[in-house]
C-alpha positions in Angstrom: 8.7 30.6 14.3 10.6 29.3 17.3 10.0 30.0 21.2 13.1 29.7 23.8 12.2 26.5 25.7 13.7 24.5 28.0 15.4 21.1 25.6 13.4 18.0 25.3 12.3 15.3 23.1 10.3 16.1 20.7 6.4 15.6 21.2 3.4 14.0 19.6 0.6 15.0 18.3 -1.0 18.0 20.0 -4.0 16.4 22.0 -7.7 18.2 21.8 -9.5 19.3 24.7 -12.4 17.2 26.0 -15.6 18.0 24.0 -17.9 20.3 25.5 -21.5 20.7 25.8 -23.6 21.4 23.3 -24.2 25.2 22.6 -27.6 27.0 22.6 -28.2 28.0 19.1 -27.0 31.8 18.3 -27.6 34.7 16.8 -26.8 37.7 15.8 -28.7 41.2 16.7 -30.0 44.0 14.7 -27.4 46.5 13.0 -27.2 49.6 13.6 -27.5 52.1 10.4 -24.5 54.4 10.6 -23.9 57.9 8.6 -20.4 57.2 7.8 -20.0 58.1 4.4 -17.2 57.4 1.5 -15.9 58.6 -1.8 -16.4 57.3 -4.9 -13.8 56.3 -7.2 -15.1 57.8 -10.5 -16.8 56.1 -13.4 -15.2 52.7 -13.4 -15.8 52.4 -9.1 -18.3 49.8 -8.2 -21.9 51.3 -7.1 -23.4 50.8 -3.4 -26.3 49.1 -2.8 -26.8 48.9 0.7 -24.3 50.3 3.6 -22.1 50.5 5.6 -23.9 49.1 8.6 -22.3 48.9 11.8 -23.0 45.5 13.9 -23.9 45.7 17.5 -21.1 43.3 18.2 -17.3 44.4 18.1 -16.1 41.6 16.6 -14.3 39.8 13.1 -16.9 38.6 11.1 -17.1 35.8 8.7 -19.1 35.8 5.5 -21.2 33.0 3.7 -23.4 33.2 1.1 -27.0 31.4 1.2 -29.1 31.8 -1.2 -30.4 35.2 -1.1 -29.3 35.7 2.2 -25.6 37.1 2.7 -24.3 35.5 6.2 -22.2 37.2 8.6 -21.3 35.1 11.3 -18.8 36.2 14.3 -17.7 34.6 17.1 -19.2 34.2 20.5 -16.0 33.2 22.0 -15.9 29.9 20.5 -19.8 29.7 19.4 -21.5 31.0 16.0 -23.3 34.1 16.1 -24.8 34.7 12.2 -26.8 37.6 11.2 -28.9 37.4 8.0 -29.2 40.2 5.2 -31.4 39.7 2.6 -29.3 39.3 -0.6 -32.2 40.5 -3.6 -31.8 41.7 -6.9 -28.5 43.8 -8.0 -30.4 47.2 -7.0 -29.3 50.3 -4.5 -31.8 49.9 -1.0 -30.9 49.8 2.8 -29.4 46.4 3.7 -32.1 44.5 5.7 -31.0 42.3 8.3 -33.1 39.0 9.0 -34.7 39.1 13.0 -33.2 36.8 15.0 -34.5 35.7 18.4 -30.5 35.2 20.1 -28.9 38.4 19.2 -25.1 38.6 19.2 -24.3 40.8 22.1 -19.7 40.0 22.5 -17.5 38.6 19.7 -13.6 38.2 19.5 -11.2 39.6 17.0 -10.7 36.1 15.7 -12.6 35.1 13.1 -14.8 31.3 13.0 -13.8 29.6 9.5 -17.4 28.1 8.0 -17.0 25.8 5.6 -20.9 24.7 4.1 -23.6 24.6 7.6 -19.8 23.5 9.7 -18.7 26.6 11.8 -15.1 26.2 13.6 -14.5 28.8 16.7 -11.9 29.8 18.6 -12.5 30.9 21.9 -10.2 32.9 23.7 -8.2 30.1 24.9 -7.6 28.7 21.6 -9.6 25.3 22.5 -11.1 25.1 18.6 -15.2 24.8 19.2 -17.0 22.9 15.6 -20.2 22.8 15.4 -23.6 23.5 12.8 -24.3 27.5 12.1 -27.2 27.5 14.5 -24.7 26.3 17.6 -25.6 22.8 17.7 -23.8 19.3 18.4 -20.7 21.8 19.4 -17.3 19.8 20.5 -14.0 21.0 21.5 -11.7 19.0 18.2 -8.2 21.0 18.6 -6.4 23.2 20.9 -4.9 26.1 18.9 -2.6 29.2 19.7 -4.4 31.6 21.8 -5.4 34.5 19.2 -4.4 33.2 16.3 -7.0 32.6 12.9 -8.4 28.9 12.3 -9.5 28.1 8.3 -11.9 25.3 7.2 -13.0 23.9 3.7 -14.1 20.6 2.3 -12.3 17.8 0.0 -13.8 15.0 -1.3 -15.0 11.9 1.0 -14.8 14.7 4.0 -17.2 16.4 5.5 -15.1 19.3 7.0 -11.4 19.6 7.5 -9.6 22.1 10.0 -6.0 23.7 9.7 -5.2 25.4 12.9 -1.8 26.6 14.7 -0.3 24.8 17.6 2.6 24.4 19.3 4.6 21.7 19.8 8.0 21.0 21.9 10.8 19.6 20.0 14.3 18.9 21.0 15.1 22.6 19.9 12.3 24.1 22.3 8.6 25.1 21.4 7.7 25.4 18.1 4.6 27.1 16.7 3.5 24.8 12.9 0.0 24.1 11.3 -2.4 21.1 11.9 -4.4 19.6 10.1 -7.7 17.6 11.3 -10.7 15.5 9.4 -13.2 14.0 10.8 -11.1 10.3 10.7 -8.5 9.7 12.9 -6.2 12.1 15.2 -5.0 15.9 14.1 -1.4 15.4 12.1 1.0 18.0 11.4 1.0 19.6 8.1 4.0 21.9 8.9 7.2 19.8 7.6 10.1 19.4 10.3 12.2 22.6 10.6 9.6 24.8 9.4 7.4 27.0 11.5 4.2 28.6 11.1 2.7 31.5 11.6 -0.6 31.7 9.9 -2.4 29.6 7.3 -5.2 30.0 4.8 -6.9 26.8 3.0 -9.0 26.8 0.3 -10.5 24.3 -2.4 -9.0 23.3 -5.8 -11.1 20.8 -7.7 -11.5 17.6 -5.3 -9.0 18.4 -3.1 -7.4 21.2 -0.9 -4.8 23.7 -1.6 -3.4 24.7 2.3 -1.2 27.5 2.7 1.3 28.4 5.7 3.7 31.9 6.6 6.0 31.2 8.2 7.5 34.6 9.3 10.5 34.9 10.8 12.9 38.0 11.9 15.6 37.2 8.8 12.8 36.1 6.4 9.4 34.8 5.8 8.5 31.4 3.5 4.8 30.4 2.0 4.7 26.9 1.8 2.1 25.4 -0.2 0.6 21.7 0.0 -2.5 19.7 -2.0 -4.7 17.5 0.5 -6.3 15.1 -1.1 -8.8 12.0 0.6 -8.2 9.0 -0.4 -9.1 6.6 3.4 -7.9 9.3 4.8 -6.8 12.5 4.6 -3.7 12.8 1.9 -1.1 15.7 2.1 1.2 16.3 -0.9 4.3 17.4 -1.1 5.3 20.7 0.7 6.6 23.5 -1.4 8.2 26.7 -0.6 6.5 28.8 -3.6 7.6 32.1 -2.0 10.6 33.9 0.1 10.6 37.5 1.4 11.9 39.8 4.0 11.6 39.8 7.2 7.4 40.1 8.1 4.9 40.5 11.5 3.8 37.7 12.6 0.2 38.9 12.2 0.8 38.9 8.4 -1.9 36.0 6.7 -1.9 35.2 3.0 -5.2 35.3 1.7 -6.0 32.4 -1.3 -7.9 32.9 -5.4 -8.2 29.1 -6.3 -10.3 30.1 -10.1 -9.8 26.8 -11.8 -7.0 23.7 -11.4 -4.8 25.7 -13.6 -5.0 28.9 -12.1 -4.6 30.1 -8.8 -2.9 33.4 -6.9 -1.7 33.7 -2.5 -1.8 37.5 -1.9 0.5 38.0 1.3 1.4 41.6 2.3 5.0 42.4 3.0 8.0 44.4 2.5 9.6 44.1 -0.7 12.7 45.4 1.0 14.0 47.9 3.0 12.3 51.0 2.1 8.9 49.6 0.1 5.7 47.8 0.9 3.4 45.7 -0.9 0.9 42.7 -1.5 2.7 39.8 -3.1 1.3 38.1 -5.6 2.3 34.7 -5.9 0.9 32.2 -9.0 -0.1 29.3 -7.3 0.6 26.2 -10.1 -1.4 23.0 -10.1 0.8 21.2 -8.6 2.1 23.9 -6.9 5.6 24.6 -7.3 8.9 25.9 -5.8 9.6 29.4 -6.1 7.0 30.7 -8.1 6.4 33.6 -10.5 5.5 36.8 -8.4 4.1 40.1 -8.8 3.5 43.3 -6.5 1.4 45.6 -6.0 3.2 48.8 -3.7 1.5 50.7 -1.2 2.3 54.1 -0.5 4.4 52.9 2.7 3.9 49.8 5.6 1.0 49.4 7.6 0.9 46.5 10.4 -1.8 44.7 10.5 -2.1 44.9 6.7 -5.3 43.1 6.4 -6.7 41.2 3.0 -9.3 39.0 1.5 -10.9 37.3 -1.9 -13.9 36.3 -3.4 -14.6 34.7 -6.6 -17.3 35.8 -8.6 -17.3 33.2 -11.8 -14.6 34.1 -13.2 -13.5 37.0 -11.8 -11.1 37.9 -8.8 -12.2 40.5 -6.4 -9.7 41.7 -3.3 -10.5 43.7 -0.3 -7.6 45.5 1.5 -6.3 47.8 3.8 -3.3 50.5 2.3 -1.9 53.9 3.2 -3.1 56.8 1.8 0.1 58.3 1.6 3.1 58.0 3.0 4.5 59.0 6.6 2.6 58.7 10.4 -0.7 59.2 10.7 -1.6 58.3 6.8 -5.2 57.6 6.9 -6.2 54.1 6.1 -8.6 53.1 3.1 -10.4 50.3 2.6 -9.9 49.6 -1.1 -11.8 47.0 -3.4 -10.2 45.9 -6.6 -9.4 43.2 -9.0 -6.7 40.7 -10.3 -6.7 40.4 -13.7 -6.2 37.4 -15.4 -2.1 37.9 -15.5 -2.6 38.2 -11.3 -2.2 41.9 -12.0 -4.6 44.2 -9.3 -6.6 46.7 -10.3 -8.0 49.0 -7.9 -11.7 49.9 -8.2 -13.1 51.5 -5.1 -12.4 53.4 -2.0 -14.9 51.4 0.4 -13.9 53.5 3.7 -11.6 55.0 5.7 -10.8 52.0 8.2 -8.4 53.3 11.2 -6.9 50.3 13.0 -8.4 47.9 10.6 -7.3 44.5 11.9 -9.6 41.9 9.9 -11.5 42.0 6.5 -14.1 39.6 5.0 -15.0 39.2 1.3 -18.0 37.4 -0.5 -19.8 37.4 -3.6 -23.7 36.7 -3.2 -26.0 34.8 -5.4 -26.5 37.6 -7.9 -22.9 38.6 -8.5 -22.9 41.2 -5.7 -20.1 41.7 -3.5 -20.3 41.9 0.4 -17.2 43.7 2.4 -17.0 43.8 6.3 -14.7 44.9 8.2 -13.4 45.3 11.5 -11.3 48.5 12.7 -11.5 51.1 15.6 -14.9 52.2 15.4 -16.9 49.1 15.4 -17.3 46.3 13.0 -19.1 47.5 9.7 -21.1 45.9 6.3 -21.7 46.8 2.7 -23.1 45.8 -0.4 -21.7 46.8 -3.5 -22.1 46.2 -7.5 -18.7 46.4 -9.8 -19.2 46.6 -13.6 
């Protein structure tokens, strides 16, 4: 995506704010039972086991599993706040948060990205905050786009690596691409020259990375796809367009299903054309490759934000996402849980809620196969714990 800009060379690498001062370790506060209720979806639907709570703070949350505790960690404007619920045995009860002695009491709409006990914040001025789970050692390492999603994972002889949006002035004006940054050396560009970016989602594959990047755009919108590897260093491969649709919102994020080195789906919500919506589904080939085989999965009509996540669970594929009821203005919203299939096909399982304005959603699977959905829409930022046959 290009900004008009006054004409000038092109610059270097974006440079990071000055560290900051370590952070007091957070937490999060007690939730707040709620008697919002939902259907179920018949015989096949997944069974609740605890939920929906609603979180004191109005904020996106992040979830990470530990043990048998189920993490959900938001973001303090640029500091970690996790709440613990106990994660137990596959049986229905009332989810059970963990006390915590800091409680959360503000959080942003932008997520942290955890990757492991490494938390990496935004705060509202995009300076990009890392530091442990508990607060500590925190240091400014990037300065991203104000409001705009961070993601974090791990590849082999790295602790952490961060992909983050920034923007940088070329001779063509300002434009907005993804960054990459390990813990060697400065923050490079992972966004090749000429291409834009407007989101990115990163996730493991094996030893190394798979990153992905949207680049939306008002005539059309490309998913690149590149491996990171470590090897003295971080590694990038080559960068492949695997995907090219209509014209999308810039708020539109792809969401990544790495199952094995030979499998592998990006889910990216769009128009299909003029007059249908739908989630993309695009195979993801190890190496990825260019223009790869896609299938859809229509909504009822367009919905902006249209917001999804995964979670693995062995094998298996779970999605969370936000659809139209029906079609026309003023369709109610659902919150619908379901499953890719082995072919990248999505089956649909469960009606989770009704979630007005939903502008973030967070998947996980816990230790004993559950899965945990938050969400974030109009009415506050919610929980659940389900079980799906």
């Amino acid at each position: 995506m290009r900004d008009a800009g006054s004409t000038a060379e092109a610059s270097t690498t974006p440079e990071a704010a000055p560290a900051a001062t370590p952070a007091p370790p957070s937490g999060a506060s007690s939730a707040i039972p709620t008697k919002l209720t939902t259907p179920d979806a018949g015989v096949s639907a997944c069974r609740r086991l605890g939920g929906p709570v609603q979180l004191s703070a109005h904020g996106a949350a992040f979830l990470e599993s530990r043990g048998d505790e189920m993490l959900a960690v938001l973001n303090e404007d640029g500091h970690p706040a996790a709440l613990a619920f106990r994660a137990g045995l596959v049986a229905p009860g009332v989810l059970t948060s963990v006390p915590s002695s800091s409680p959360a009491t503000r959080a942003l709409r932008v997520p942290c990205a955890v990757t492991d006990d490494i938390a990496f914040c935004p705060d509202r001025t995009g300076d990009v905050h890392r530091s442990t789970l508990a607060g500590g050692h925190a240091q400014v390492v990037a300065s991203s786009v104000a409001g705009t999603h961070v993601s974090a994972g791990r590849v082999a002889g790295q602790s952490a690596v961060l992909v983050y949006l920034a923007r940088r002035q070329t001779s063509e004006g300002w434009v907005t691409e993804a960054w990459i940054a390990g813990e060697e050396g400065r923050p490079e560009r992972l966004s090749e020259d000429g291409s834009g970016a407007t989101s990115s989602a990163l996730a493991a594959r094996g030893s190394s990375l798979i990153a992905v990047t949207v680049d939306s755009r008002v005539a059309l919108t490309a998913m690149h796809a590149r491996e990171i590897r470590y090897d003295h260093g971080l590694r990038l491969g080559d960068d492949v367009v695997t995907f090219v649709g209509g014209p999308g919102d810039p708020g539109s994020a792809a969401a990544l299903a790495l199952v094995s080195s030979s499998a592998g789906w990006a889910l990216l919500p769009i128009a299909q054309d003029v007059s249908s919506f739908g989630l993309a589904i695009v195979k993801l080939d190890d190496p990825p490759r260019v223009d790869e085989p896609v299938l859809w999965s229509m909504y009822p009509d367009g919905v902006d934000p249209a917001p999804v996540a995964t979670a693995l669970s062995g094998a298996r594929v779970w999605v969370a996402r936000v659809r139209p009821r029906q079609r026309g203005p003023g369709s109610p919203q659902d919150l619908e849980l379901g499953e890719l299939q082995s072919d990248g096909s999505f089956v649909a399982k469960q009606i989770v809620a009704v979630a007005t304005a939903a502008t973030g959603v967070a998947l996980a699977s816990d230790a004993h196969g559950a899965l945990w959905v938050a969400w974030l829409d109009a009415s506050g930022s919610w929980i659940e714990r389900l079980s799906c046959p």
